[in-house]
C-alpha positions, 0 to 999 in steps of 0.5 A, spaced: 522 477 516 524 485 515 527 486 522 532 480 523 534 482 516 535 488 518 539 486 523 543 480 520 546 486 515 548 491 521 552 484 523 555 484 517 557 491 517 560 490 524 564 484 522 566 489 516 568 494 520 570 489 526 567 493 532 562 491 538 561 498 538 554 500 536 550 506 536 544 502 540 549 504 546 547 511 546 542 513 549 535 516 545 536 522 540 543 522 542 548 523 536 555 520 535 559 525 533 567 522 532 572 518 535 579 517 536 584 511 537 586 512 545 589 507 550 586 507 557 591 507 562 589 504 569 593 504 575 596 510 572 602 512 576 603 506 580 607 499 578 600 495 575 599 500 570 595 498 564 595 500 558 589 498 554 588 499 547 582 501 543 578 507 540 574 513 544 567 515 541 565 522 543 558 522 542 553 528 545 551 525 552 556 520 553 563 518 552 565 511 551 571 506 550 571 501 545 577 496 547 581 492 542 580 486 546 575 483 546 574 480 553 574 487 555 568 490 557 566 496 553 566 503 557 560 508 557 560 515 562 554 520 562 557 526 560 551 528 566 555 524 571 562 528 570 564 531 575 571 534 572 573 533 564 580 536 562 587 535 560 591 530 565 596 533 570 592 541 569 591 544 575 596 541 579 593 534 579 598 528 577 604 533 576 608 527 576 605 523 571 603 529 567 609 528 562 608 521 562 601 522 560 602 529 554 597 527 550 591 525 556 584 526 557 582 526 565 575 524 567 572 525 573 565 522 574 561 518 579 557 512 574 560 508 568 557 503 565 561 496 563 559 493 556 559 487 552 564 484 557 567 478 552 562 480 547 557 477 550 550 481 551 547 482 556 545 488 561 549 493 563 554 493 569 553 499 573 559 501 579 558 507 582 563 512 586 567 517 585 573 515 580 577 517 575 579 515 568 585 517 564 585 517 556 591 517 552 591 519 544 595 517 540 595 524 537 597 528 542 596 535 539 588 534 538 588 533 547 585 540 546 580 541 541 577 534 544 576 537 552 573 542 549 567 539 545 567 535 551 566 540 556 561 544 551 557 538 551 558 536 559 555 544 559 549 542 555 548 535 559 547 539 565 542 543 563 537 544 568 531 543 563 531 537 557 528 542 551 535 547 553 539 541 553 536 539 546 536 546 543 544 546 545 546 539 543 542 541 535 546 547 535 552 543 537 551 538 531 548 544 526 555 548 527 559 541 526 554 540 520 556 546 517 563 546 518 563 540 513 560 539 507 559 531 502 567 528 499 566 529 492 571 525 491 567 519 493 563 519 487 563 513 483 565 515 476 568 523 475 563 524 470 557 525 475 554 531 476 551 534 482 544 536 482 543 537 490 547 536 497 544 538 503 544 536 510 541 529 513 540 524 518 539 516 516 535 512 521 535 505 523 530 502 530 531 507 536 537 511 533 539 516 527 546 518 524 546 525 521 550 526 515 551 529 508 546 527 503 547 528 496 544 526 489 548 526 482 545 523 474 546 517 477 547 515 484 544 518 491 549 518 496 548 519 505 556 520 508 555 519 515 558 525 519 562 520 524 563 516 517 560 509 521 559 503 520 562 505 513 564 512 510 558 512 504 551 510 502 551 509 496 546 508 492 545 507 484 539 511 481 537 506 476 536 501 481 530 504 486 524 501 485 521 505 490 521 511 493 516 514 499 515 520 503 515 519 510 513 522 517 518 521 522 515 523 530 509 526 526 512 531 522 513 530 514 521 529 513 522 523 512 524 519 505 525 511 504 528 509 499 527 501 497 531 497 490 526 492 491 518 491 488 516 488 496 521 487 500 519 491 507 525 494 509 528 499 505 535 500 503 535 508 506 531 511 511 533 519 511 530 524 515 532 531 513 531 538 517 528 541 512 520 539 509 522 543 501 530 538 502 526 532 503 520 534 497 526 536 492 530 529 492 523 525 492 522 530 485 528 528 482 528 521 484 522 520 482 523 524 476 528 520 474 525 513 474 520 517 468 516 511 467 516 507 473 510 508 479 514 511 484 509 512 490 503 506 490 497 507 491 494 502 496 487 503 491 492 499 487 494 493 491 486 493 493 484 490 486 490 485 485 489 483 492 481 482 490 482 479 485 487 474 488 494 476 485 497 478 492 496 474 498 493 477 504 500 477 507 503 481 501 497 486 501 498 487 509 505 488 508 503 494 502 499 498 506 503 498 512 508 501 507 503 505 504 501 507 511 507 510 513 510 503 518 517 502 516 523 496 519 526 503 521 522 506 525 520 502 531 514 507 533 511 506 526 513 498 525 509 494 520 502 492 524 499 485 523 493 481 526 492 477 531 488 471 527 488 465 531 483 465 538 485 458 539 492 456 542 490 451 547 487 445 542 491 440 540 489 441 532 488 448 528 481 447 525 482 452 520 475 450 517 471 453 523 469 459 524 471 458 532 479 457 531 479 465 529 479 471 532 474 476 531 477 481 526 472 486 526 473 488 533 480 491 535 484 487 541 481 491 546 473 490 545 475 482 544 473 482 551 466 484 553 467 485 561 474 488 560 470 493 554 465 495 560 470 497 563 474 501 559 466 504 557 464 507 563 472 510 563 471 513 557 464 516 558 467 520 565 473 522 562 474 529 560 476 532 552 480 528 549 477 522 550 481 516 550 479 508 550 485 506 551 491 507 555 495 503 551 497 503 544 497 496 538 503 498 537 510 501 539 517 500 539 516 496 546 512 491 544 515 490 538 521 488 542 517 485 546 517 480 540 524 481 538 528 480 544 531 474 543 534 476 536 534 483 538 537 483 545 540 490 544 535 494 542 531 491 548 538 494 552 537 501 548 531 502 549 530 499 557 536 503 559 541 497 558 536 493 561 532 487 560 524 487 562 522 483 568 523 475 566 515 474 568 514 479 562 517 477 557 515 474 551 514 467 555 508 463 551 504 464 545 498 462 549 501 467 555 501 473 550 494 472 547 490 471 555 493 477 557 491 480 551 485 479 552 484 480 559 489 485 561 487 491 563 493 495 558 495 490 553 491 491 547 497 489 542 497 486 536 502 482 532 508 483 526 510 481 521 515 475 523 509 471 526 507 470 519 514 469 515 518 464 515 524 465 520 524 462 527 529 466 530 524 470 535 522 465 537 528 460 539 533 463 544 540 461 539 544 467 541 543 464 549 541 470 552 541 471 560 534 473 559 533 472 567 528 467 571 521 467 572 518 466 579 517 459 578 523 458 577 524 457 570 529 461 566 526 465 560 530 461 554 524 459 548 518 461 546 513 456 549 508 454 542 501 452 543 499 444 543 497 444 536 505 447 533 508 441 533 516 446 532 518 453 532 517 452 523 510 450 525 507 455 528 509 459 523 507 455 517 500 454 521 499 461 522 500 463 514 496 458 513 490 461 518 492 468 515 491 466 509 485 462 509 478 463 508 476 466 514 480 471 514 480 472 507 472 473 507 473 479 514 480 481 513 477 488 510 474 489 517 480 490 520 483 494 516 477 498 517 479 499 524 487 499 523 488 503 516 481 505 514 475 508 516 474 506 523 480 508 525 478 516 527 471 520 527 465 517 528 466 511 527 472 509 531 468 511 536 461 506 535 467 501 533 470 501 540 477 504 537 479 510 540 486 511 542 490 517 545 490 523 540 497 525 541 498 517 537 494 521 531 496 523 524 495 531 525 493 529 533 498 535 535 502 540 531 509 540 534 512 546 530 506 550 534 508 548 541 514 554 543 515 551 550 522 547 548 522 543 554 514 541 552 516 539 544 521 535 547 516 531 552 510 531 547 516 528 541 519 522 547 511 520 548 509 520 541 515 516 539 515 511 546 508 510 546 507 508 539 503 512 532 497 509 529 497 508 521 496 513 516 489 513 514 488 510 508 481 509 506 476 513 508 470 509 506 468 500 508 474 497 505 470 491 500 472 484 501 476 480 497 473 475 492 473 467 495 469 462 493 464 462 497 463 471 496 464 471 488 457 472 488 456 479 490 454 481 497 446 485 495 442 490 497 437 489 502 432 489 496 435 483 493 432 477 492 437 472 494 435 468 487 436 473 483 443 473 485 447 479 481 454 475 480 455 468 476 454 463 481 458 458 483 458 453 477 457 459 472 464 461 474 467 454 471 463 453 466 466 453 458 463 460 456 468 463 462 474 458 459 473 461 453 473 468 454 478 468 459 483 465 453 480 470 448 483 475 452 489 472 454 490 473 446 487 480 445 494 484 444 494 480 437 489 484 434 491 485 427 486 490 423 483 486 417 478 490 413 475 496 414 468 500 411 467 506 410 459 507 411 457 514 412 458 521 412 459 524 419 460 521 426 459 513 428 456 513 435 454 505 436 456 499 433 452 492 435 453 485 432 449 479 431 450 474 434 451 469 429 457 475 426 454 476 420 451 483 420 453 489 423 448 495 425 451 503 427 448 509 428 450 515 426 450 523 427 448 523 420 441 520 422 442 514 419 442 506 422 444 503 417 446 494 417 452 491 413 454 484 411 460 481 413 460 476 408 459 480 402 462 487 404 455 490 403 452 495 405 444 492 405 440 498 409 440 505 411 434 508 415 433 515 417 428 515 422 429 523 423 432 528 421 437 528 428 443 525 430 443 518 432 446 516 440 447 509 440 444 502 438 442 494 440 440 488 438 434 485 442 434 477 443 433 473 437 437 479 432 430 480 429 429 487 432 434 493 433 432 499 438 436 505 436 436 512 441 436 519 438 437 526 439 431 528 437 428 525 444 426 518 442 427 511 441 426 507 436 425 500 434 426 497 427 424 490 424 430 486 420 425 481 418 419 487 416 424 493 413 420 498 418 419 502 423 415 498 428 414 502 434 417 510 438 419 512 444 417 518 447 420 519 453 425 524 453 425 532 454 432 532 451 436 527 447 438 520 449 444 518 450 444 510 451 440 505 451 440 498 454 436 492 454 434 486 458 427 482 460 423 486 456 426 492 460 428 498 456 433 502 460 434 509 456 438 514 458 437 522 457 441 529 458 434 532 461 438 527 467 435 522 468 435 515 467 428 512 465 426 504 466 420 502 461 417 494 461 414 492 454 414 488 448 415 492 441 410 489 436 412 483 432 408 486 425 410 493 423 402 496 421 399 492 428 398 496 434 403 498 437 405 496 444 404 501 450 411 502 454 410 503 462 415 507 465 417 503 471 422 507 474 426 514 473 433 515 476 435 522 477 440 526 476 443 532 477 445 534 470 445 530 464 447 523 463 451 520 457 453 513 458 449 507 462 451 499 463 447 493 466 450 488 471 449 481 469 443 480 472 440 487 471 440 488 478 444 494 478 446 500 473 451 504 473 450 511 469 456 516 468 455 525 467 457 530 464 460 532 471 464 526 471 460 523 476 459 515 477 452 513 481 451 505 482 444 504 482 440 497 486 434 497 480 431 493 486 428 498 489 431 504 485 435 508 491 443 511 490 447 505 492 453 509 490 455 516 488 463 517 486 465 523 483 470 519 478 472 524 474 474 532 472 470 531 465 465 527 462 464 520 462 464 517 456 464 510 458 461 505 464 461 497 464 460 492 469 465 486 470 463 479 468 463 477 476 459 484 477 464 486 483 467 492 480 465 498 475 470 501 470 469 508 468 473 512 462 472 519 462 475 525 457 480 527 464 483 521 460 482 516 466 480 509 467 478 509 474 475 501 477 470 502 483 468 496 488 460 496 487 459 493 494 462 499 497 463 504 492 471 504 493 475 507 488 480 503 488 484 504 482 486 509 477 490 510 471 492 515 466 493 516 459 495 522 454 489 523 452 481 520 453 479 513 452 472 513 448 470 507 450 472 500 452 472 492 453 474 489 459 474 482 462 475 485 470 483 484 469 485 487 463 481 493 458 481 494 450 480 502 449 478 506 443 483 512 444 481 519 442 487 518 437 485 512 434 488 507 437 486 501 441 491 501 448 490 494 451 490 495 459 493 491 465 489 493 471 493 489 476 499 491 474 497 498 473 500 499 465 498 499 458 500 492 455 499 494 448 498 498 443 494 498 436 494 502 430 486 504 429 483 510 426 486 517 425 480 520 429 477 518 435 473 511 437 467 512 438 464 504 439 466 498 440 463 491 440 466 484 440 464 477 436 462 472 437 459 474 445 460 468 449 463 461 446 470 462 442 472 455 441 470 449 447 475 446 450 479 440 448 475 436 453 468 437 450 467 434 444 466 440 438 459 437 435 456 439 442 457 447 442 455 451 436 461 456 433 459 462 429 463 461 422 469 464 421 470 469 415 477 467 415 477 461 415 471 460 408 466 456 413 471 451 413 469 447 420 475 445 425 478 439 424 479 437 432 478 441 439 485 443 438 484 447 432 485 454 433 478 459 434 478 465 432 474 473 433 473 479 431 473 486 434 469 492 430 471 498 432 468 505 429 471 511 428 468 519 429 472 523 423 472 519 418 465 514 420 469 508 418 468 501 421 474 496 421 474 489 424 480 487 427 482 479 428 487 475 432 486 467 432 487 464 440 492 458 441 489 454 447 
């Protein structure tokens, strides 16, 4: 996974650079600053003298020698446990062996280190005592320069208070940051031009390395102040796929760079000094990618993750990348659930629902006994209250993990130690007891546990991890019964991550970790409170003034852990499975009457047929066009045979068109008002046309006349819609109105009296309504920009979502009535999860879309231009685009409805296919024949209609 990758690149950068140095051997925020190729003299002066060939690393609170050979141990001195530091033979110590020795270094101390004895890994050695180590430079005139750094930096490790010491070591690493600039004559080509140099640190777990960065026309470069592991970062700007801004110790200055669209770990990691450096390169980088989406938005990754285009495994890693979690930081490691409750079986029953944990409860409140505890604790505590003293994630815990492939963070981070051999990460079942019994282990898991390396999990590197008080040595990670090897625990804790339990409450979780159970209210009836320093915004540090207290709250901050970056602020929706692809209802709802296809409606051959229509949809050529009145086409609807076609106009005119003789048959003016939209009611015997003139009216095909007027308006009604006898007419006096009634059949009878059933107010005027599939619900769009999803069971505000900055000019359910999408004059198309009114994506285009046709993963769009954009949602991009009108489209509708052509499976004679103009009538020959459909479109400036056709291969 990300970390052992991570790892197995610094292995490979240190096989390049042949070193076993490693900046994991310096302390937290230390710096190494240079080196210099030195022997170690031992026995100096006597006859077992000893020359010992190697390199000497200056850093800020330590010196360290590398020796050549291997079999030698690496030497660390705390730069705070020197006694004396000066040139060999000063002050009249060693006069005798000063010529020898002209270009040494002498060090007096009372604690050194031993290192990676024969390159094995393992703790430190620790001797202690008074001595002295001599130091010979192979260049004898820098002796001077380098006792001075070292002095200057033995001053500030001596300080009494740690801020002062950090304030002195900054300025010491600002001031040789400034004497320095990047090399230039390290860019790729000599035609590069610089557009911004500035100064930097690239982070990688538990340290950071300052340096230069800078970024030309074509690439991004990072040049390490002490030139290691290698002397430049490069990076070419054509190959970014992503870019992020971080918050590196709760402040916002980091950026990471990733040349790959999923992968979590990054190819660099800058923290900059400054807010505005960082700002100004993500400017330009993600200026320079133009077309590409350079910062996600996990709205985005929730609908492809709804509609089963990523795992949960995918989309988990998507949001801990969105939430700030890197590979870098160990503070802010990727996060993942523990999903499985089961570790003592002898089988995993991924089908009952008692094998999970339960993720709608953090790891803390698993335990109701224990959760008691912590209540009484939390209700007796003084402000800020906390409920747990722990966090779920945090540099430890995530060692915890990884000590057997990552034992040298594990020594960096324990003061060159390894934890006691009983808390080691012994056993699965281990771990998972204690973490629901123990009285601070609240953690939760990473991403390795569901990925498919082994390697934390077996002890290959054969490390001396110590012996429990059993008696047996720490080496492999026992499994649970039912892992029959290392591989099959992973493959089965994939296969319970991505099962169906987990598919149908994975949303609860990330409402405790990324969404809006993580702070607030909520958090707190949720059981999920932690301790505020590990919040977004839970301190400011640039307030605290008190150097020796930024230091201490910046070591707790990072040592403790941080929780996520707040994604989602309202319930997150669940994900579409087959047991809830009908939608979740409202109370109210009648369980008959459910509003989403069920289970059989889903693989039905009207659902094949349209799924292969839209699969063609960007093969839409235009094949006629009519122009058939004298001002603006509001509404379009098409029989269901496809043989007539009626509009309404802003002439005052409904008027009916024939396909197959391209005439014009009728035209009926009702008033001398404007029309606003127009339908077909079931049995194409009757069309219902709204006006501005406050009324709707119905007119017979059959009779040629008016058979009946609505009154019920104060203002003019915008849209109409029709299901089960019901009218539903919206209106700009603001409201929406529900009427139940049957028009008379006969013009001349008496007319029929409307009941008005419901009226849904709004605040201003409503210009677009759209019935679910059921009618069970509708959603209507303002003039404001505001989109309400309304349960017309009971007539209440399910939802209410400011969408857009403009009018909305259309609305529409999808088939499966999950999801609503909006079009606005903002130029945005917007989809809301209907179950808990989440905006989970949005995407913009040049201009505003008019109107629209969708199948819930792509969208055909009338622009204001004129042309028809086809649109993939999940991929958040226009797929194509298609020369229409020359003015704004208005309407649109596409025939036949359902059926396009049956599959090859069904015999053709047991469906009824409208005839097809193009094809003269002609009957398909076989199922395999190609169908056919046509889109009307009708356009606002030159009141035409044209029918685009393509013809769909199976």
């Amino acid at each position: 996974m990300a970390f052992i990758r991570k790892k197995r690149r610094e292995q490979q950068l240190q096989l390049y650079s042949k070193e076993r140095f490693s900046l994991l051997l310096l302390n937290l925020e230390e710096y190494y600053f240079e080196q210099h190729t030195a022997n170690h003299i031992q026995h100096k002066g006597s006859q077992n003298e000893r020359k010992i060939r190697g390199s000497l690393k200056i850093c800020s609170k330590s010196v360290i020698f590398e020796p050549d050979a291997t079999s030698q141990p690496i030497i660390k001195i705390p730069l705070r446990d020197c006694i004396k530091i000066g040139k060999h033979g000063e002050n009249g110590a060693n006069r005798h062996f000063a010529k020898a020795v002209s270009g040494g270094i002498s060090l007096i101390f009372s604690q050194v280190y031993f290192i990676k004895e024969h390159n094995i890994v393992a703790p430190y050695k620790i001797e202690r005592g008074t001595m002295e180590y001599v130091f010979e430079l192979d260049v004898s005139g820098k002796v001077e320069g380098v006792v001075e750094t070292l002095l200057q930096l033995h001053r500030a490790s001596c300080l009494d208070k740690l801020g002062d010491q950090t304030a002195m070591i900054t300025a010491i690493l600002q001031s040789r940051l400034a004497r320095t600039s990047f090399d230039k004559n390290r860019f790729q080509s000599v035609s590069e031009k610089l557009h911004m140099e500035c100064k930097a640190e690239m982070v990688t777990p538990l340290v950071t390395n300052p340096g230069h960065v800078c970024i030309t026309d074509t690439n991004l470069y990072f040049q390490p102040l002490n030139g290691y592991p290698k002397p430049m970062v490069q990076i070419t700007l054509h190959d970014v796929r992503r870019i992020y801004k971080r918050r590196h110790g709760l402040m916002p200055l980091g950026l990471e760079v990733f040349c790959t669209e999923d992968d979590l770990c990054s190819d660099v990691y800058l923290k900059f000094y400054e807010r505005q450096d960082r700002d100004d390169l993500y400017f330009y980088i993600a200026t320079y990618l133009e077309h590409h989406v350079a910062e996600r938005t996990a709205e985005g990754y929730t609908l492809q993750w709804q509609r089963g285009l990523l795992s949960n495994y995918q989309y988990l890693l998507h949001l801990n990348t969105l939430a700030d979690r890197s590979c870098n930081d160990l503070s802010q490691y990727p996060v993942f659930p523990w999903v499985v409750g089961d570790y003592s079986s002898s089988e995993l029953d991924l089908s009952n629902p008692g094998t999970f944990r339960d993720l709608s409860k953090p790891v803390g409140a698993l335990n109701k006994e224990r959760l008691e505890r912590l209540l009484t604790r939390y209700q007796e505590m003084p402000e800020p209250k906390f409920m747990y003293g722990s966090h779920y994630s945090s540099p430890g815990y995530v060692l915890f993990y990884l000590v057997r492939i990552a034992p040298e963070y594990m020594l960096c981070l324990q003061n060159g130690r390894f934890d006691n051999a009983d808390r080691m990460f012994n056993s699965i079942a281990e771990t998972w007891k204690n973490c629901l019994d123990g009285a601070t282990d609240f953690k939760e898991l990473i991403p390795e546990f569901y990925g498919d390396d082994v390697s934390f999990l077996v002890n290959r590197l054969k490390l001396d991890l110590g012996k429990r008080q059993g008696g047996q040595m720490v080496d492999d990670v026992e499994l649970p019964p039912w892992a029959r090897s290392p591989e099959d625990f992973l493959q089965k804790s994939r296969d319970a991550l991505e099962s169906d339990y987990v598919s149908e409450h994975l949303h609860e979780w990330i409402d405790l970790v990324f969404g809006y159970k993580q702070k607030g209210r909520d958090a707190v009836g949720a059981h999920n409170v932690f301790h505020p320093l590990t919040y977004e915004g839970g301190v400011d540090l640039n307030s605290i003034e008190d150097p020796d207290e930024k230091v201490a709250m910046l070591t707790q901050i990072l040592e403790f852990g941080q929780t996520p970056k707040q994604l989602f602020v309202t319930p997150h929706p669940r994900r579409i499975t087959p047991k809830f692809k009908s939608l979740a209802q409202p109370s109210g709802y009648n369980a008959s009457t459910a509003d989403a296809p069920g289970e059989e409606s889903f693989e039905d051959l009207t659902e094949e047929s349209r799924t292969l229509a839209w699969s063609n949809i960007t093969r839409l050529q235009l094949h006629e066009q009519h122009k058939i009145h004298k001002e603006a086409v509001t509404g379009i609807a098409v029989s269901r045979s496809g043989s007539s076609v009626f509009t309404t106009s802003q002439d005052s005119t409904l008027k009916m068109f024939s396909k197959e003789s391209k005439m014009l048959q009728r035209s009926i003016s009702f008033s001398n008002m404007a029309l606003s939209s127009c339908l077909l009611l079931p049995g194409d015997a009757t069309v219902v046309s709204s006006s501005w003139d406050n009324n709707v009216y119905f007119y017979s095909i059959a009779f040629g006349r008016r058979q009946d007027t609505l009154m019920g308006h104060d203002d003019a009604v915008s849209k109409i819609c029709w299901h089960d006898n019901r009218l539903y007419s919206a209106s700009w006096d603001s409201t929406v109105k529900v009427w139940s009634g049957v028009p008379a059949e006969m013009p001349g009878s008496r007319r029929h009296q409307f009941d008005l059933l419901a009226e849904l107010e709004h605040d201003v005027s409503v210009d677009t309504i759209s019935l679910s599939a059921a009618s069970t619900l509708l959603v209507s769009g303002t003039k404001e920009g505001t989109v309400t999803i309304w349960d017309l069971t009971a007539a209440t505000v399910l939802h209410q979502i400011p969408c857009h900055s403009g009018t909305v000019c259309d609305t529409a359910f999808s088939p499966d009535s999950r999801h609503v999408l909006s079009a606005g004059e903002d130029g945005c198309l917007n989809v809301v999860d209907v179950q808990t009114g989440m905006l989970i994506s949005s995407m913009t285009s040049e201009e505003p879309q008019r109107c629209f046709l969708w199948d819930g993963n792509s969208v055909l769009s009338g622009s204001q231009s004129g042309e028809l954009l086809v649109w993939d949602l999940l991929g958040g991009k226009i797929r194509e685009r298609i020369q229409g009108h020359t003015g704004k489209l208005s309407a649109a509708d596409l025939t036949p409805p359902n059926l396009l052509f049956p599959p090859a499976d069904e015999p053709f004679s047991s469906r009824k296919l409208p005839v097809c103009p193009l094809c003269r009538g002609r009957s398909p020959p076989d199922p395999g024949w190609p169908g056919h459909l046509q889109l009307l479109v009708s356009e606002t400036v030159d009141s035409r209609m044209e029918v685009f056709d393509f013809h769909m291969e199976n």
